[in-house]
VONUTI-801998 format. One record per residue (C-alpha): x, y, z. Coordinates in steps of 0.02 Angstrom, whole numbers, padded with zeros to 5 digits, always signed. Each point is the difference from the previous one (the first is absolute). Example, Ala and Ser with C-alpha at 12.3 -4.5 7.8 and 13.67 -1.06 7.14 Angstrom:
2
+00615-00225+00390;+00069+00172-00033;
This chain:
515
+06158-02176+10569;+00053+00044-00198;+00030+00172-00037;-00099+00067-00137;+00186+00017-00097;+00013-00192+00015;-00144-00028-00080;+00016+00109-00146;+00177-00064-00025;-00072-00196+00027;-00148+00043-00138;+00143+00076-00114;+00136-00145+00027;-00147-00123-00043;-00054+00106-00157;+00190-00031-00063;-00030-00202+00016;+00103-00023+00170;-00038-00149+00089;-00096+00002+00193;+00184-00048+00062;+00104+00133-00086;-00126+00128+00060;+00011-00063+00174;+00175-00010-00016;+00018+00177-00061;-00106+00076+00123;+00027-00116+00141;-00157-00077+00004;-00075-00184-00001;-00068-00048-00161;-00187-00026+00093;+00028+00183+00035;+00022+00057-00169;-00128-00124-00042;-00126+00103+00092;+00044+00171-00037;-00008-00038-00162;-00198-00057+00020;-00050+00171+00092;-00029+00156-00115;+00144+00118+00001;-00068+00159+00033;-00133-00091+00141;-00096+00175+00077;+00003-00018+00187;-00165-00051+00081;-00101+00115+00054;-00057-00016+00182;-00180-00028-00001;-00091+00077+00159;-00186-00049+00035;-00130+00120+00031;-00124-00013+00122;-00124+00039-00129;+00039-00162-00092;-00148-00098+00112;-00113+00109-00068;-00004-00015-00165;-00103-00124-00046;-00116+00061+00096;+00027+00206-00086;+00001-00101-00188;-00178-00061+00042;-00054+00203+00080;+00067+00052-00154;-00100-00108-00124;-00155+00043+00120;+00024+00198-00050;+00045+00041+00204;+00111+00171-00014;+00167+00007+00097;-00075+00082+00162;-00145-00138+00027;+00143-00132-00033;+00119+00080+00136;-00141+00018+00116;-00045-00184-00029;+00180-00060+00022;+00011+00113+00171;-00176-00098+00031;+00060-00165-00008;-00009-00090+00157;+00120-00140-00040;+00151+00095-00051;-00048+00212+00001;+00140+00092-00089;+00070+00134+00079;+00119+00070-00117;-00002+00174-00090;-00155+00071-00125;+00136+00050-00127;+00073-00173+00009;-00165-00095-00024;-00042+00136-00157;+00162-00047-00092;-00063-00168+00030;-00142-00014-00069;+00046+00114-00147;+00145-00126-00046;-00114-00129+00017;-00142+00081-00130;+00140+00027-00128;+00043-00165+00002;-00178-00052-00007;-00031+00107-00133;+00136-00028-00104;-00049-00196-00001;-00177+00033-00066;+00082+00106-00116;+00101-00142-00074;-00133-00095+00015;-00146+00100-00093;+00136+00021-00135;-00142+00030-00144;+00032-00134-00155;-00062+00078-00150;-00041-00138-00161;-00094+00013-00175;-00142-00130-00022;-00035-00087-00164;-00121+00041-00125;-00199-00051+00086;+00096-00048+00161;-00053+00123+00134;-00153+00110+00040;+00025+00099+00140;-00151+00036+00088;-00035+00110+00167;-00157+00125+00059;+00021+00168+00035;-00105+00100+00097;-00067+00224-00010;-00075+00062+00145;-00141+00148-00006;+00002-00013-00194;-00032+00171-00052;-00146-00032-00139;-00052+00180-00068;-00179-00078-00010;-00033-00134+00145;+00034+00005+00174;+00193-00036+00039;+00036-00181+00046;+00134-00153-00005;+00035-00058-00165;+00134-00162-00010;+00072-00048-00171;+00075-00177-00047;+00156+00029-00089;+00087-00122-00101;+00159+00000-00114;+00092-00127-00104;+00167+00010+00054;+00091-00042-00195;-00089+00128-00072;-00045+00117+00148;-00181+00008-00079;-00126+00053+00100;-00178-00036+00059;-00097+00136+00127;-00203-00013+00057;-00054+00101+00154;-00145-00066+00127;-00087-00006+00137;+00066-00121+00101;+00137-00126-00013;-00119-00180+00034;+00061-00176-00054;-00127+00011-00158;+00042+00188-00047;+00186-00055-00002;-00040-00161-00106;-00090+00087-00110;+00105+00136-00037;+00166-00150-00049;-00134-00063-00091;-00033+00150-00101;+00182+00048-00022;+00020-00192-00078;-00147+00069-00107;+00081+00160-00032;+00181-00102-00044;-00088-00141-00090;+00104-00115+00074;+00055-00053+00186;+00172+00015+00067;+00100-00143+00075;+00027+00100+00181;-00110+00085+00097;+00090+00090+00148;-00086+00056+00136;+00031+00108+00163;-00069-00111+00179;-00190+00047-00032;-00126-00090+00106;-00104-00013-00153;+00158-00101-00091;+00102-00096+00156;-00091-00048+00147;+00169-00007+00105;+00173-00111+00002;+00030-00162+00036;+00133-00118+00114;+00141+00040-00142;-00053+00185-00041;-00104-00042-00169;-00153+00094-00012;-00163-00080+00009;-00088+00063-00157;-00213+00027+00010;-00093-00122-00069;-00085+00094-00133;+00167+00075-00049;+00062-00186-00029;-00168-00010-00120;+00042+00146-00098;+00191-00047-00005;-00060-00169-00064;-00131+00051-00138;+00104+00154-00080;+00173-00122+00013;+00101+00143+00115;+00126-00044+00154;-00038+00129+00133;+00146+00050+00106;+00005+00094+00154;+00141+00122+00063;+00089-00037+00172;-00101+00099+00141;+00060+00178+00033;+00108-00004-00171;-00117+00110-00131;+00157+00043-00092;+00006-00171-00063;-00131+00042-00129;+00076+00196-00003;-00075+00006-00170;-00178-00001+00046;+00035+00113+00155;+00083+00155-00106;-00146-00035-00101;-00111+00048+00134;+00084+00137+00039;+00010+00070-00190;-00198-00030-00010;-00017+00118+00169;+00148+00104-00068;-00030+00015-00176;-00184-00040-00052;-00074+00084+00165;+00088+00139+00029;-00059+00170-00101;-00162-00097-00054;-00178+00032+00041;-00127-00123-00010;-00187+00030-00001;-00049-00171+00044;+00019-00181-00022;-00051-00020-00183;+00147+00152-00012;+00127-00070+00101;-00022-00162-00101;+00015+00088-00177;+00147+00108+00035;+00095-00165+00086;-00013-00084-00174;+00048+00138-00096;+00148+00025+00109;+00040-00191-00029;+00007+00018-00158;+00112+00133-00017;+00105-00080+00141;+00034-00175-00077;+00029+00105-00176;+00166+00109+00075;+00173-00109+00018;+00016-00065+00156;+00147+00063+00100;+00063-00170+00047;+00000-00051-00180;-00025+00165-00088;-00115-00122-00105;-00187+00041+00011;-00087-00130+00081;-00127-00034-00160;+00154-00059-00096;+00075-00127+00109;-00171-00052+00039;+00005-00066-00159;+00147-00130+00062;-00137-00072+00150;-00159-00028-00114;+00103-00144-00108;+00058-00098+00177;-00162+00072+00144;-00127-00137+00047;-00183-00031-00105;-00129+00094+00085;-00121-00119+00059;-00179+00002-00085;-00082+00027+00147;+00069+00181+00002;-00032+00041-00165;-00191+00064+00016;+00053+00138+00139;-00115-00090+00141;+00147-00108+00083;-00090-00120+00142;+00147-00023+00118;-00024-00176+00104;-00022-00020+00171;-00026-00182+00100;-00154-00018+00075;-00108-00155+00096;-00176-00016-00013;-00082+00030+00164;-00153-00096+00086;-00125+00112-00081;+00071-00010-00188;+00076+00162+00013;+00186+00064-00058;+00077+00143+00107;+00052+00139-00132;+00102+00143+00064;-00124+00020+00156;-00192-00060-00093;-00064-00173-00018;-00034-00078-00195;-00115-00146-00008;+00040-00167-00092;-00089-00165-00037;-00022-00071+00144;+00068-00177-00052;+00159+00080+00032;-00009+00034+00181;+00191-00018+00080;+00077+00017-00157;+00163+00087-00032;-00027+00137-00170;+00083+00110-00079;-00068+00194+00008;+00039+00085-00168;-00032+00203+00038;-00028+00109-00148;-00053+00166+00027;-00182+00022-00015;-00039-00224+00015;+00083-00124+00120;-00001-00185-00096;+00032-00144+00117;+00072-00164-00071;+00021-00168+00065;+00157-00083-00095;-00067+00051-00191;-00176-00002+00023;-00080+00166+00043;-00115-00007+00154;-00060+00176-00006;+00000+00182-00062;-00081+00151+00109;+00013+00188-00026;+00129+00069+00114;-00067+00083+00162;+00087+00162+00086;+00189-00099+00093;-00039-00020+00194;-00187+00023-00020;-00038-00140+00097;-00137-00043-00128;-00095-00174-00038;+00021-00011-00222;-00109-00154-00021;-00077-00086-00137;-00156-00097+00061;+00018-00143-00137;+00192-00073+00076;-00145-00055+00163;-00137-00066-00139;+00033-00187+00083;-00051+00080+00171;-00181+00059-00060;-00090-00139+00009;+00042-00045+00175;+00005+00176+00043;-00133+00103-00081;+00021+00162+00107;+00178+00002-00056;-00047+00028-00170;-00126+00148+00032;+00149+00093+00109;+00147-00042-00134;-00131+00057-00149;-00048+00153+00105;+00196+00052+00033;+00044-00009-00176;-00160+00112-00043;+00035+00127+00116;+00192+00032-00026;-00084+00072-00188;-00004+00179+00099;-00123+00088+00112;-00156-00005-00126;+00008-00185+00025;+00037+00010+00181;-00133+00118+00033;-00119-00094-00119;+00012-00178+00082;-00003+00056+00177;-00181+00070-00048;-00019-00175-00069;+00064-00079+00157;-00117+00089+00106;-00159+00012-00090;+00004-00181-00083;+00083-00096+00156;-00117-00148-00024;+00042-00023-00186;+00192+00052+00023;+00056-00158-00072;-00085+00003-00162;+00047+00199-00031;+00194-00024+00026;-00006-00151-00096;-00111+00085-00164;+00086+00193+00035;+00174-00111-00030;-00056-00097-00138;-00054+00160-00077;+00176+00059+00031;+00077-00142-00082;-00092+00008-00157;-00018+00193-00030;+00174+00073+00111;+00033+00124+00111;-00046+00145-00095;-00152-00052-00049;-00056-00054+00172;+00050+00147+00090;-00090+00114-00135;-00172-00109+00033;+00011+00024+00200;+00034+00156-00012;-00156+00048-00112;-00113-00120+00102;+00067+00084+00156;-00074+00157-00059;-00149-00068-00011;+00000-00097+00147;-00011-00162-00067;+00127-00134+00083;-00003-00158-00042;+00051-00132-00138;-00161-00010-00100;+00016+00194-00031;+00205+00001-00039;-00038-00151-00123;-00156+00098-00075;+00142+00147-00028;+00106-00119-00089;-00093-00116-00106;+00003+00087-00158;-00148-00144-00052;-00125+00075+00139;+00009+00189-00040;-00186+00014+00023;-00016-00094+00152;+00137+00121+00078;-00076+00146-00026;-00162-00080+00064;+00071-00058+00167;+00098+00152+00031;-00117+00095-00054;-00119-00072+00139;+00122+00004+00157;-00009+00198-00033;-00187+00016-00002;-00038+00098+00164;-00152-00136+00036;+00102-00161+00017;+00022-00053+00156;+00135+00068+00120;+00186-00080+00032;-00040-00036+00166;-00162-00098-00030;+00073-00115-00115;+00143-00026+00119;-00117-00068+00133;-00083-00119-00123;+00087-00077-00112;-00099-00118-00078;-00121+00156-00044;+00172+00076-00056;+00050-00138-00131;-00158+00050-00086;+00055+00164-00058;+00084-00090-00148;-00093+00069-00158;-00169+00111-00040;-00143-00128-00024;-00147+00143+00067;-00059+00043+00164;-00050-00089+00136;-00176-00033+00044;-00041+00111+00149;+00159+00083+00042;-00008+00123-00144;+00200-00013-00006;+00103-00063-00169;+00086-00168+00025;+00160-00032-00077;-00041-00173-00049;-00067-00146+00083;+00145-00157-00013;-00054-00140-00110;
């Protein structure tokens, strides 16, 4: 075995250009000896004797406890517990364990979340993210949750702030919408924390699987959305000390009287915000804004007007009906099985089949389960089914309000046997004149207890002001003849039409015998 002395002496001798053979010679050694010692380090530290610990079969097994959150008693308890292999060594022991073991763990996440901080270009990046106030203290209204959607362009830290009520798919694409508005122009990047109203999970390699309508919006503004890893906020850290500053800095030492309040005081803070230099830049955020306007996106006409319809896919079912955010819209029915596109604005829902436009209804209440329908998309149906037409005709009259409700079941009731022709004429009437004529007509001839079409057309033929007065004038005599009566005969019933005199022997005034 070489003495540490040999081996210094062989590393100097072979620093001063001696041969293997002289340094054997010298030292009395083979040359493969030399050879050897000459490989190894000089100063080699002795090895260490490693001694296993009987803790060492556990760790896997204490890793996984510690990722599940289990504290250091529960884990020695469920090491004593284990049937297969119990450990019976010392609590102390087992602690120092386990507490080695979490500074290792913790030390590799470290290392791991190591935050990478970077400066995007001019129109790249809008940060965007919800934040959420509990109890809102409103001075005037009854406290409740307020969320706001907050977004910020990360060149020029300018920022964007509205508060709501909720945080739905529409309220969210409305409010990008109206920052585009607000900006004039639409970023490259939108970047967006896991919401189930953006991603609807991950796939096989980890990419998230972006919502349908968010793919719509991506593709008519021209923006790339972008998603942050799960459980990794900071990696939009922007948008999250944003929230914070909103909570921190507009909230705080502010009162708020209500929602019109809370709105006006966010945009005056806004302003003053994006007008101070930014302490990442010290630049305010209104002059480098100026950088993004000459390279951001062209806002899309369809935003322009205020009234963005986001789309959403739809089929047409069996009945001719579109399922809208929880009601039914009715199209032509020669599209039955169709695939259309649902364009929702805010007060109208359009529905489109490749360019052509199929159909445009007044938007009911989200989720009311309601039946929208328009009763000339089943036109082709009337003629084989003539009772279809008096039900469609009579659902379109009565969604005008209760006067019209009220007014046509009177109709319904007292005029069964001529139901037909008074749903057909009362919506004929409604086409020509509208609903605000119409409604003003049954409600005066309600007062007078007059139902039926003759009287609502007599009310709204400006040509026949005579004859109106004269038949209304008539139904309120206190000698014609009683509701009921008329009810039980109708063909004495479709006499009272107009005032022709009295007839002979009954000393009563008839409303006109039909010619």
């Amino acid at each position: 075995m070489l003495r540490q002395m040999e081996r210094s002496t062989m590393q100097l001798l072979h620093k001063r250009g001696q041969s293997l053979r002289q340094i054997g010679e010298t030292l009395g050694r083979s040359p493969t000896t030399v050879a050897r010692a000459l490989r190894e380090p000089v100063d080699r530290p002795p090895a260490t004797r490693q001694r296993r610990s009987r803790l060492d079969g556990y760790r896997p097994q204490v890793e996984a406890w510690i990722q599940h959150g289990l504290s250091a008693v529960r884990m020695l308890e469920l090491a004593r517990e284990d049937e297969a292999r119990p450990y019976t060594g010392s609590r102390s022991h087992f602690g120092e364990f386990v507490r080695r073991l979490r500074r290792a763990i913790a030390h590799d996440q470290a290392v791991a979340d190591v935050p990478v901080r970077f400066e995007g270009l001019p129109a790249e990046y809008l940060q965007v993210d919800w934040g959420e106030v509990r109890q809102f203290p409103f001075t005037q209204q009854a406290p409740m949750t307020r969320y706001f959607l907050a977004c910020r362009l990360k060149y020029s830290r300018w920022t964007w702030v509205r508060f709501t009520t909720d945080m739905r798919q529409e309220t969210l694409f409305r409010g990008l919408v109206d920052c585009f508005v607000t900006l004039n122009w639409v970023p490259w990047v939108l970047t967006f924390d896991n919401m189930k109203t953006v991603t609807t999970g991950r796939d096989a390699h980890f990419q998230p699987i972006w919502h349908p309508a968010l793919l719509q919006l991506a593709a008519e503004c021209g923006f790339h959305p972008e998603a942050c890893t799960p459980g990794a906020g900071n990696q939009k850290g922007s948008v999250e000390s944003l929230v914070k500053w909103v909570k921190g800095n507009f909230l705080a030492g502010r009162t708020f009287a209500d929602d019109a309040d809370l709105a006006t005081q966010c945009a005056g803070w806004l302003g003053y915000a994006n007008a101070r230099p930014s302490q990442a830049t010290d630049v305010a955020p209104v002059v480098r804004l100026a950088d993004e306007v000459v390279t951001g996106g062209p806002l899309p006409a369809t935003a322009r007007d205020g009234d963005y319809g986001f789309l959403q896919p739809a089929r047409v079912s069996p009945e001719a009906l579109v399922s809208v955010l929880g009601n039914q819209y009715s199209v032509p029915i020669t599209h039955v099985g169709a695939p259309v596109t649902v364009r929702v604005h805010r007060t109208q829902v359009v529905i489109w089949r490749d360019i052509a436009q199929l159909a445009s209804h007044a938007r009911a209440p989200d989720s009311a389960h309601q039946r929208v329908v328009v009763p000339e998309h089943y036109a082709l149906l009337f003629a084989k089914k003539p009772r279809a037409q008096v039900l469609l005709y009579r659902e379109a009259l009565l969604r005008l309000g209760p006067v019209a409700q009220d007014y046509l079941s009177t109709v319904s009731h007292r005029r069964r046997a001529r139901l037909r022709e008074e749903v057909i004429g009362i919506y004929a009437l409604f086409q020509q004149t509208g609903a605000a004529s119409l409604l003003a007509a049954m409600a005066q001839a309600a007062g007078r207890d007059a139902y039926g079409v003759d009287y609502l057309r007599a009310l709204l033929t400006p040509a026949l002001p005579s004859v109106c007065a004269e038949t209304l004038g008539t139904v309120a005599r206190s000698d014609a003849p009683a509701q009921e009566t008329v009810d039980r005969a109708l063909d004495v019933y479709e006499q009272y039409v107009r005032v022709d005199g009295v007839a002979a022997g009954t000393g009563q005034t008839l409303v006109g015998a039909r010619r």
